[in-house]
N, C-alpha and C positions, 0 to 999 in steps of 0.2 A: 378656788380651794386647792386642787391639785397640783396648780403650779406653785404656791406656799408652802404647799407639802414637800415638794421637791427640793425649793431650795431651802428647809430649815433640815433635811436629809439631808444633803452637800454640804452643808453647814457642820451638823454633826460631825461626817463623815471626816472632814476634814481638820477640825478640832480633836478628835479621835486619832488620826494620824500624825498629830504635831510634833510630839514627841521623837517620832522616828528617825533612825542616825539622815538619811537621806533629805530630811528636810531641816537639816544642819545649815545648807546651803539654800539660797535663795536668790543667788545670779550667776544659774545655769544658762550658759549660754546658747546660741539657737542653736548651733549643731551637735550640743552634747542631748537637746530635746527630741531631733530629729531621731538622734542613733538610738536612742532609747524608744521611740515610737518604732521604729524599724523592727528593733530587738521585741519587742511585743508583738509585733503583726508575725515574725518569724516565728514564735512561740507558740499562738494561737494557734497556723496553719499546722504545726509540726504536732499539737497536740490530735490533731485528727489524721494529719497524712502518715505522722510514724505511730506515735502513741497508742492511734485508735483503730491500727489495724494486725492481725495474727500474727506473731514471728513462730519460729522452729525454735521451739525447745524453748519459748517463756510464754506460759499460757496466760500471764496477766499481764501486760504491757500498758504502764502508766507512767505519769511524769513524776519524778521523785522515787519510784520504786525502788527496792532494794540492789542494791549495785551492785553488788558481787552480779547478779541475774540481768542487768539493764544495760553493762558495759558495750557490750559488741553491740547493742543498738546507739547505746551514747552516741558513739565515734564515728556512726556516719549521718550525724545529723548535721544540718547546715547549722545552728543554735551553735553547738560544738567546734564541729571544724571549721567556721569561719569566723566565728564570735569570739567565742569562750578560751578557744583554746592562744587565740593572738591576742590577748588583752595586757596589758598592763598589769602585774599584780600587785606591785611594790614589796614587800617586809612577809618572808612563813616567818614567824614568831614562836611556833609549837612544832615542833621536829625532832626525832629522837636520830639523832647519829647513827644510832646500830641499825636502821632500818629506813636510810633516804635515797638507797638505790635501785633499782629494780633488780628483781629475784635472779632472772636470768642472767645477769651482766653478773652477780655476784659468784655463780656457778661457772662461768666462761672463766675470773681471776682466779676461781679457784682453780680453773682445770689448766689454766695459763702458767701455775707455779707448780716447780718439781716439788718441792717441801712440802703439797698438799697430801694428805693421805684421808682416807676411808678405814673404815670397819665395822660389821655387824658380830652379835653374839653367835651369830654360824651361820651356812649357805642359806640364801634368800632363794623363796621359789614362790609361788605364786598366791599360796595363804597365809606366808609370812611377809608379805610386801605389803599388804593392806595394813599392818600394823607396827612392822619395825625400824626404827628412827636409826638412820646412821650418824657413827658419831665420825665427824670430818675437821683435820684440823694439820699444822704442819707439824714436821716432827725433824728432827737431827739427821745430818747427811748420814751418819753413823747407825743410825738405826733403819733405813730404807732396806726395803726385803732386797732378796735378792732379783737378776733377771728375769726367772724362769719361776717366780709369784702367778699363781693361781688367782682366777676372777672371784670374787664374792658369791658368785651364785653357782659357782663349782661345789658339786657333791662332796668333796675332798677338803673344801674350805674349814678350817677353825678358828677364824676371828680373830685374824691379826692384819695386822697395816696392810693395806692394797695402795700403791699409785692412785687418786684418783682418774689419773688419766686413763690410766689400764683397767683400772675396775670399771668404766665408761666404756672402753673396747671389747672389753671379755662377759660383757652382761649377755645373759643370755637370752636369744634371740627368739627364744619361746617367752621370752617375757617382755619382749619390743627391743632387744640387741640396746643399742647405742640413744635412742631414742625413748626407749621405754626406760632406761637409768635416767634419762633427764628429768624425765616425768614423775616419777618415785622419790628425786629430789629435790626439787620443786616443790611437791607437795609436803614436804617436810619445811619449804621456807615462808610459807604460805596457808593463808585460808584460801580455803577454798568455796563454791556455794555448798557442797555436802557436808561441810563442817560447820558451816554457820546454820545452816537451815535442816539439817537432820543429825548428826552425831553430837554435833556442841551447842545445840539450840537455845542455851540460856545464859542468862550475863554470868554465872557461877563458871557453868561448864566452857562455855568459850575461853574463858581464860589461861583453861588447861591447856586447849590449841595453842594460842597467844603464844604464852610461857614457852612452850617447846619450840615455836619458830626459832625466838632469840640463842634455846638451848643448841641448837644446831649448826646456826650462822655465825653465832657471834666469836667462836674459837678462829672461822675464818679470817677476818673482819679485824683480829686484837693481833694483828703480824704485823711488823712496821713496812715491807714492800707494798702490802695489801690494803694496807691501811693510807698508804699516801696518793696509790689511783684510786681508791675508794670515792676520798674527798672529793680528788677532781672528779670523777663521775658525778658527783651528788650536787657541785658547784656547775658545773655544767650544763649536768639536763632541768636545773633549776632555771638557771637562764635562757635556755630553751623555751620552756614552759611563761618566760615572762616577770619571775620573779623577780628581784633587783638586790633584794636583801637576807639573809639568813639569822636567826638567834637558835643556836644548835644543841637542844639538849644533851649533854654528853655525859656518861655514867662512869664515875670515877670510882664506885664500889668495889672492882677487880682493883688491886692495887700497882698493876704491872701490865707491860705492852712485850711481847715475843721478837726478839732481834732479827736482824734477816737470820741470823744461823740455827732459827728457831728453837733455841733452849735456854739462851740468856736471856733475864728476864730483868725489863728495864726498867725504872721507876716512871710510874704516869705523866708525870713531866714532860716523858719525850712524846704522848699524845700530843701536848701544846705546841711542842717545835714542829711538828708536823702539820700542824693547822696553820702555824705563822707561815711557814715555807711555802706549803701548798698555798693560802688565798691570797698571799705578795706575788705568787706566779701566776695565778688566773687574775688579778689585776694587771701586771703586764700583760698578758697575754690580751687580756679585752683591750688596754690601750691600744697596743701595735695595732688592734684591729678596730681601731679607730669608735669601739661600743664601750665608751668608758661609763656613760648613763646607763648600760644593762646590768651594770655591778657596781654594789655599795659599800659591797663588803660582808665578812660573817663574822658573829662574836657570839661564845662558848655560854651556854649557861651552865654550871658546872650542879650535878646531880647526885646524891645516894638514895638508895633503895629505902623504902620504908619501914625496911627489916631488921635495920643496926638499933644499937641496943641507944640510949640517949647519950652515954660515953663513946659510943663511937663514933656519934653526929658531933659531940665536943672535935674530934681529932678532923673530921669533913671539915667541917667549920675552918679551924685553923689552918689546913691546908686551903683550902679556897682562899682565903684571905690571904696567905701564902705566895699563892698562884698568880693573885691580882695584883701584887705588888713585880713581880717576876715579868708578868703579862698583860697589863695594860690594855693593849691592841687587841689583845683577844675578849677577856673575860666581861660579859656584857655588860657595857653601859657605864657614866661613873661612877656608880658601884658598885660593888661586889655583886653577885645576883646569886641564888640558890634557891634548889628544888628538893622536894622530896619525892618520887615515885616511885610507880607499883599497884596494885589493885586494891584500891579502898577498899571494897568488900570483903577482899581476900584475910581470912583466920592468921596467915602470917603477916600481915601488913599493920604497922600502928595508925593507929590518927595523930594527926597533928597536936591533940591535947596531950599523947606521952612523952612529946618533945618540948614540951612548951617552958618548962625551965629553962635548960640549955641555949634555947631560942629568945628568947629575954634574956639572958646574962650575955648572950651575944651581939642583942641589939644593943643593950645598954651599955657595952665594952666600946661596941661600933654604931653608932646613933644612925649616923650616915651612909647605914646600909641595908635596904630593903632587903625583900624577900618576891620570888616570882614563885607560888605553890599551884602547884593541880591540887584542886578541890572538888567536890561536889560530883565526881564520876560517879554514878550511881541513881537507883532507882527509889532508892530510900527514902524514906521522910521522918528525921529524928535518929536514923543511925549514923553508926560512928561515922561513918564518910559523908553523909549530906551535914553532918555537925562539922565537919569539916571545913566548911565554909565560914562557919564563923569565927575558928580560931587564924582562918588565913587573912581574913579581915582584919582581926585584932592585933595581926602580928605585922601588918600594915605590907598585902601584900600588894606588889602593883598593879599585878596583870595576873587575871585567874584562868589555871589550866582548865578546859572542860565543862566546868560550872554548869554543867547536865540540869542539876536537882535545883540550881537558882531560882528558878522560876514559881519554885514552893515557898519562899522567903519574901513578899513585900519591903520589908524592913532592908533588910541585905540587899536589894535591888536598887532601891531608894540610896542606898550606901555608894554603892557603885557607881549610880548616876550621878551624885554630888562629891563624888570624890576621883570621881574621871577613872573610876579600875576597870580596864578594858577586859571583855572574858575572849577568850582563846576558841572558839569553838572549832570540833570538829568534825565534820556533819560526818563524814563517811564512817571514821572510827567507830564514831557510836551506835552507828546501825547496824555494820560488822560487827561489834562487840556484844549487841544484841540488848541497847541501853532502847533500841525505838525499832520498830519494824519497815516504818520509810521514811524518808525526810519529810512527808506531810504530817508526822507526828511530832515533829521534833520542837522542842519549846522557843525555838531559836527567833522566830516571830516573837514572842513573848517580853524576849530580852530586847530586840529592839524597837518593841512598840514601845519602851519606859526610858526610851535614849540612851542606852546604854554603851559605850562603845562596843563593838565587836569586831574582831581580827580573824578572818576565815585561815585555818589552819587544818596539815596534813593526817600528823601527830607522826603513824608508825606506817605511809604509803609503799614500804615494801612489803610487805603483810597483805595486805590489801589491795594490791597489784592498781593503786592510783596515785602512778606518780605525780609530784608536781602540786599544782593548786588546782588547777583546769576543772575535773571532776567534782574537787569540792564546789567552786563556783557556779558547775552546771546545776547539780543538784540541787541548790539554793533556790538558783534562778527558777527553774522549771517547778518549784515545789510552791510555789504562792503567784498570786497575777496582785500583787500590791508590788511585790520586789520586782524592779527591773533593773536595766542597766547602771543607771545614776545610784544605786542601792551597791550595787558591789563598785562602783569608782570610790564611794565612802566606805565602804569596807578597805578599799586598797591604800586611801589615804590615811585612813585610819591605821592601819598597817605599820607608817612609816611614823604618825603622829605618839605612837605609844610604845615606838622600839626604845629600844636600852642606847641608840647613838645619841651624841652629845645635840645638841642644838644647832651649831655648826652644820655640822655631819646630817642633821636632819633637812636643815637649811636645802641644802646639797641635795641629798636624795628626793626630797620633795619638788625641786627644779626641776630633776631629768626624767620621774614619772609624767607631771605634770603634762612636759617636752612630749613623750612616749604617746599618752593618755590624746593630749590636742589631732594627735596622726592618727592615734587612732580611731576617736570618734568620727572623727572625717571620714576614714574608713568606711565605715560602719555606717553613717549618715549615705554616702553614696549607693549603700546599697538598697536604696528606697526602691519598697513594692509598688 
């Protein structure tokens, strides 16, 4: 009797899981079973030798736990440092440009160029630091103060241009000198965990944090010197981290990019010459160095804000359309591609349904040109942002950003799966954004119990202080004992299976993960317990 019990349980069990992206495959071979059994025993152990024992300063330590609070334990687990973080990732698909470097490297360019300047509304002292945003950006050789310019946090100060280099020297040392200016600005490029989990504790109020990171950074960030090591950082430590491929959200709403002689202001065009220039030299550059399989290449998804009026998505439009004919090589995929972002929830942001003329009279101008939309960020069910998902379906999107609130929609689920539209997910964002409280809440099981494809994605990892893909991956992993290793290799392929590269080009990229992935399941596989 019990042994029939057992196996119409296994039975279930396993009809239950058919659906799931990982059992897509079914000649796994023996040493991608083994690295996956490994990766499991590692997992188990880790969940009782780190997980299940007191750290300093995280009083609940569990797997999946909120990241901002989990990191410094992340990264010295072996799951991490020897797994997760060397893995193959193939295609980030969901990446926003103004936010793929880390915080600190962004603050080092700035403080690396003389055109950078600083300013507060007057001297910063220690109950105005908790609260006051500096605005930091370059400025005309012609307008630099003079020598013998006063620090920011001088009693004498009234809120004009400082050096930032000198206002980094002249901070004062009742406030942390040189070190405590770092820290002050930092936290302006950044959540932090007291901003997610006590100042900005709600998907409403976090946004306002959000919002002001970009407000701070992104004057940095939109200078053409700044903007060309920018890239290479972000192509770099991406390849680092294992990725192979990028599709870059990039926001053409400012309609201009800052000259080096920071006053002449260029048409966004020359954002593109600087993406072409820059990923043609980090492909030589990976050739010479004989790692031509670590790089596939990057292509632009081209973006406006959710805030333009529906005549001014007409003019988006046509310039992206514009773009693609100009830039080919860059602009993703063969064709055109376009987003709309911004905070669905958000009182200034439209949904999709107030674009949706312009958006039809554009497909039906351009038949042969999709649409890639973030959808469904949100906690809602029946507001205008979870309704959002239906008009990015109808408007026949390929790949959906975020797709949080899917999991409320059977129908649209069903859509997805029979229509191959991969969702973009990405786990950390939304826990920082304060859409779930841990990755063991996250619907993210849900979506690939119905086979859905999914593409683990970054979104905004400078914000978030997790760069790369690595984090998202761990979080996954650690967050269900159904997902294991062979679960995110089909994520990775999936990656490459649902980018915007031609066929060809897929062809290609799918070779040299594959190449990557066989090293390193062997890897992995030798490291039997």
């Amino acid at each position: 009797m019990l042994a029939d019990y057992f196996q119409r349980r296994e039975k279930l069990i396993t009809e239950d899981r058919a659906l799931r992206i990982d059992r897509v495959r079914a000649n796994y071979t023996a040493i991608e079973l083994k690295a996956d059994e490994v990766v499991r025993f590692i997992r188990a152990q880790e969940a009782v030798s780190v997980w299940g024992v007191n750290h300093k300063d995280v009083p609940h330590p569990y797997p999946g736990m909120e990241f901002l609070n989990a990191k410094e334990i992340i990264v010295k687990t072996d799951l991490y440092s020897k797994i997760v973080s060397k893995m193959p990732k193939g295609g980030l698909l969901h990446v926003h440009q103004n936010a793929s470097v880390e915080a600190g490297t962004v603050l080092d360019l700035a403080l690396g160029h003389p055109a950078i300047h600083i300013r507060v509304p007057g001297p910063l002292d220690a109950a105005s630091l908790e609260t006051v945003l500096p605005k930091i950006q370059p400025i005309p050789v012609e307008q630099y103060p003079t020598a013998d310019a006063i620090g920011i946090t001088d009693v004498s100060y009234t809120g004009g241009w400082v050096s930032i280099k000198k206002a980094r020297e002249l901070f004062d040392p009742a406030l942390g000198g040189p070190a405590g200016f770092d820290k002050w600005v930092l936290s302006a490029f950044v959540i932090n965990p007291s901003d997610a989990f006590k100042t900005y504790n709600t998907p409403m109020k976090i946004w306002l944090k959000f919002g002001s990171t970009f407000a701070v950074t992104d004057p940095i960030i939109r200078f053409v010197p700044i903007q060309k090591e920018y890239l290479r950082l972000c192509i770099r430590s991406s390849i680092d981290d294992g990725i192979s491929y990028l599709e870059v959200r990039t926001n053409f709403f400012n309609k201009y990019i800052l000259a080096e002689d920071a006053k002449t202001r260029l048409e966004v065009r020359e954002i593109l010459l600087i993406f072409r220039e820059v990923v043609n030299e980090m492909k030589a550059e990976m050739k010479a160095k004989g790692r031509e399989d670590d790089f596939a290449g990057l292509k632009v998804i081209y973006n406006t804000l959710r805030t333009v009026s529906p005549e001014e998505l007409e003019v988006d439009l046509d310039q992206c359309s514009r773009f693609k004919q100009e830039f080919p090589d860059l602009i993703a995929g063969k064709f055109r591609r376009f987003d709309l972002v911004g905070h669905e929830d958000g009182a200034e942001c439209k949904p999709l349904i107030d674009y949706a003329e312009p958006l039809l009279r554009f497909a039906e101008q351009h038949p042969d040109i999709p649409f890639i939309f973030h959808a469904g960020e949100t906690l809602g069910d029946g507001t205008a942002a979870d309704m959002n998902l239906y008009d990015a379906i109808l408007l026949g999107t390929k790949r959906i950003g975020h797709g949080f609130s899917l999991a409320k929609h059977p129908k649209l689920m069903q859509i997805c799966r029979e229509k191959k539209i991969a969702i973009e997910v990405c786990p950390i964002s939304n826990e920082v954004l304060r859409l779930t409280s841990s990755m063991l809440m996250h619907p993210l099981p849900i979506i690939m119990n119905q086979g859905i494809p999914v593409v683990l994605s970054s979104d905004d990892p400078a914000m978030f202080n997790s760069m790369g893909l690595s984090f998202d991956f761990f979080q996954v992993l650690v967050a269900s004992e159904v997902t294991g290793l062979l679960t995110l290799g089909q994520m990775a392929r999936d990656s490459i299976t649902y980018s915007m590269l031609d066929e060809g080009s897929k062809r290609t990229a799918m070779g040299a993960w594959e190449r990557r992935w066989a090293k390193f399941v062997e890897e992995v596989a030798a490291m039997s317990p």
